[in-house]
C-alpha positions in Angstrom: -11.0 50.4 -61.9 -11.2 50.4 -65.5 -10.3 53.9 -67.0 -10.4 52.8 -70.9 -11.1 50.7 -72.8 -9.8 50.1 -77.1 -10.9 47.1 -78.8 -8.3 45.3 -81.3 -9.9 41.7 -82.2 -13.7 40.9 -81.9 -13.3 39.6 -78.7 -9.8 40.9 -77.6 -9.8 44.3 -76.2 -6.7 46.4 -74.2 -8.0 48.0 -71.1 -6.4 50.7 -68.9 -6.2 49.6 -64.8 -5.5 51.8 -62.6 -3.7 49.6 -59.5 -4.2 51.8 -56.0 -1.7 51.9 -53.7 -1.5 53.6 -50.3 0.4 56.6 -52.0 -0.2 56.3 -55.7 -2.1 55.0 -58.8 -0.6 53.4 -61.9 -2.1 52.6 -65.3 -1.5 49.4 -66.6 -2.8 48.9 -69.5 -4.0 45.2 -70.0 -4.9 43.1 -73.5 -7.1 40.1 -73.3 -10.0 38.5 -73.7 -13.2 40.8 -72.7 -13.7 37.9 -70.0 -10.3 37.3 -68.2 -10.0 41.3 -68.4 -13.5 41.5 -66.6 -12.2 38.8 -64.3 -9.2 40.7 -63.3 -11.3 43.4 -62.7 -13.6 41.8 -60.5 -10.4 40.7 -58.5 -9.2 44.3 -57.9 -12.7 45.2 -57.1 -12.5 42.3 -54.1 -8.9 43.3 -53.4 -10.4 46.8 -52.6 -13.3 45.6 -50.6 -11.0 43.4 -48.6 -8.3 46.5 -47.9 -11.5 48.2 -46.2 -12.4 45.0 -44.5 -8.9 45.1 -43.3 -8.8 48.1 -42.4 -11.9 48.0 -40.2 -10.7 45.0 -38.8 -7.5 46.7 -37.7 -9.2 49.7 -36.1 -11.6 47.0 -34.6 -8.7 45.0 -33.0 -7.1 48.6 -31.9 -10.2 49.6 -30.3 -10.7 46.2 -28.6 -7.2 46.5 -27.2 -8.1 50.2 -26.1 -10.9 48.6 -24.2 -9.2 45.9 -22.7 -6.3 48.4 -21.6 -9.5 50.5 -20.1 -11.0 47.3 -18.2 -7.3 46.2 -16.7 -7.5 50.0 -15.6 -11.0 49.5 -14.3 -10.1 46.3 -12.4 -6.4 47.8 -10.7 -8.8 51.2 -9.5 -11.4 49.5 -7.9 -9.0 47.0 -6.4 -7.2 50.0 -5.4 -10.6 51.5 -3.5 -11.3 48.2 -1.8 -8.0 48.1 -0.7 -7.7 49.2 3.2 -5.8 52.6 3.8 -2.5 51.8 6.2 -2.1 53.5 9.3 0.6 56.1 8.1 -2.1 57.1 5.6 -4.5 57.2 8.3 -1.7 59.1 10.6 -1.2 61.4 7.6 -4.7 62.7 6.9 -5.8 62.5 10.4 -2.2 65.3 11.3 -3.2 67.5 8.7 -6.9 67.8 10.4 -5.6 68.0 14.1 -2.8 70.2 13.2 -0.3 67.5 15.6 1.7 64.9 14.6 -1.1 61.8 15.1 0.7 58.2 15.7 -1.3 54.7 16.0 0.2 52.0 19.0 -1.5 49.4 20.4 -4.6 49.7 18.1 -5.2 53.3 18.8 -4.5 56.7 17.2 -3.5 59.5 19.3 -1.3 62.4 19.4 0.3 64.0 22.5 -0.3 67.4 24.0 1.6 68.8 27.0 3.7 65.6 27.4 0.3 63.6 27.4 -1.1 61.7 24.9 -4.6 62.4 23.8 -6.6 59.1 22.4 -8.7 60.3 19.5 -10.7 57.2 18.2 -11.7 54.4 19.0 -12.5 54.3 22.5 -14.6 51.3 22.8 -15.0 48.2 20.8 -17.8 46.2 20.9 -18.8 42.6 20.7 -21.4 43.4 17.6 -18.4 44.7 15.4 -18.8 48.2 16.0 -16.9 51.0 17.8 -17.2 54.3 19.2 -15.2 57.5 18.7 -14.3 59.6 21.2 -13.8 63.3 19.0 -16.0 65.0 16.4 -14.8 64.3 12.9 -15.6 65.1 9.3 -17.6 62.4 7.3 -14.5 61.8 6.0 -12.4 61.1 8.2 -14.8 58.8 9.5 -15.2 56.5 6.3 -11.1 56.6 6.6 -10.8 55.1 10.2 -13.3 52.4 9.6 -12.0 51.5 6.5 -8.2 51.1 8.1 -10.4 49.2 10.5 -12.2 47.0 8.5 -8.9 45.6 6.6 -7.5 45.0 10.7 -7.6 41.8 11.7 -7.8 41.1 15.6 -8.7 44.4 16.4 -12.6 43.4 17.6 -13.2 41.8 20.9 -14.0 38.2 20.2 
């Protein structure tokens, strides 16, 4: 930016430029031909429009990292939700809703009450993929069990 401007020779003229910087401004003053000054000054003002451009460009390339960051968090969640819950997690949940200790052998969960042990699910398997309970349960608690199920292999009459 051009702050002022003295003429000396017909076509020879000092000019005060203000250079920005990210924490000041400084005058220099400049003597030259009307031309080569406006030159220079058409410089600076493209030096100023590509500092913005660079600026935008960085923020672009920080948000496009932001959003890749977000999509690889994306990607490891629902990976996560597909994955099948193991049978201590099942065990787990399943304890805290029959208020007993809840173990899974030989492709069942049950927990033991008076030295026997109760079967809770899965008391019948089926040759269409399917199986049948053998308790009430919450929704769920449901979803929970046939998901652990669904990521068992060899657990379906063939």
């Amino acid at each position: 930016m051009i702050t002022h401007e003295k003429a000396t020779d017909k076509n020879i003229i000092t000019k005060q430029v203000v250079i920005n910087t990210p924490t000041s401004a400084r005058l220099l003053p400049i003597t030259a031909d009307k031309k080569v000054i406006d030159e220079i000054q058409q410089a600076l003002n493209e030096l100023e429009r590509l500092k913005k451009f660079k600026e935008t460009f960085d923020n672009y390339e920080l948000v496009k990292k932001q959003d890749f960051i977000a999509y690889e968090n994306w990607i490891e969640c629902e990976a996560e939700l597909k994955k099948s819950p193991t049978a201590e997690e099942v065990c787990k949940t399943l304890s805290e809703f029959v208020g007993r200790e809840v173990s899974y052998t030989n492709k069942q969960f049950h927990y033991i009450i008076k030295n026997t042990q109760v079967l809770i699910y899965v008391t019948e398997t089926y040759d269409n993929n399917t199986f049948s309970l053998g308790v009430y349960l919450p929704p769920h608690l449901i979803t929970l069990i046939g998901r652990f199920y669904e990521g068992v292999t060899g657990w379906i009459k063939n």
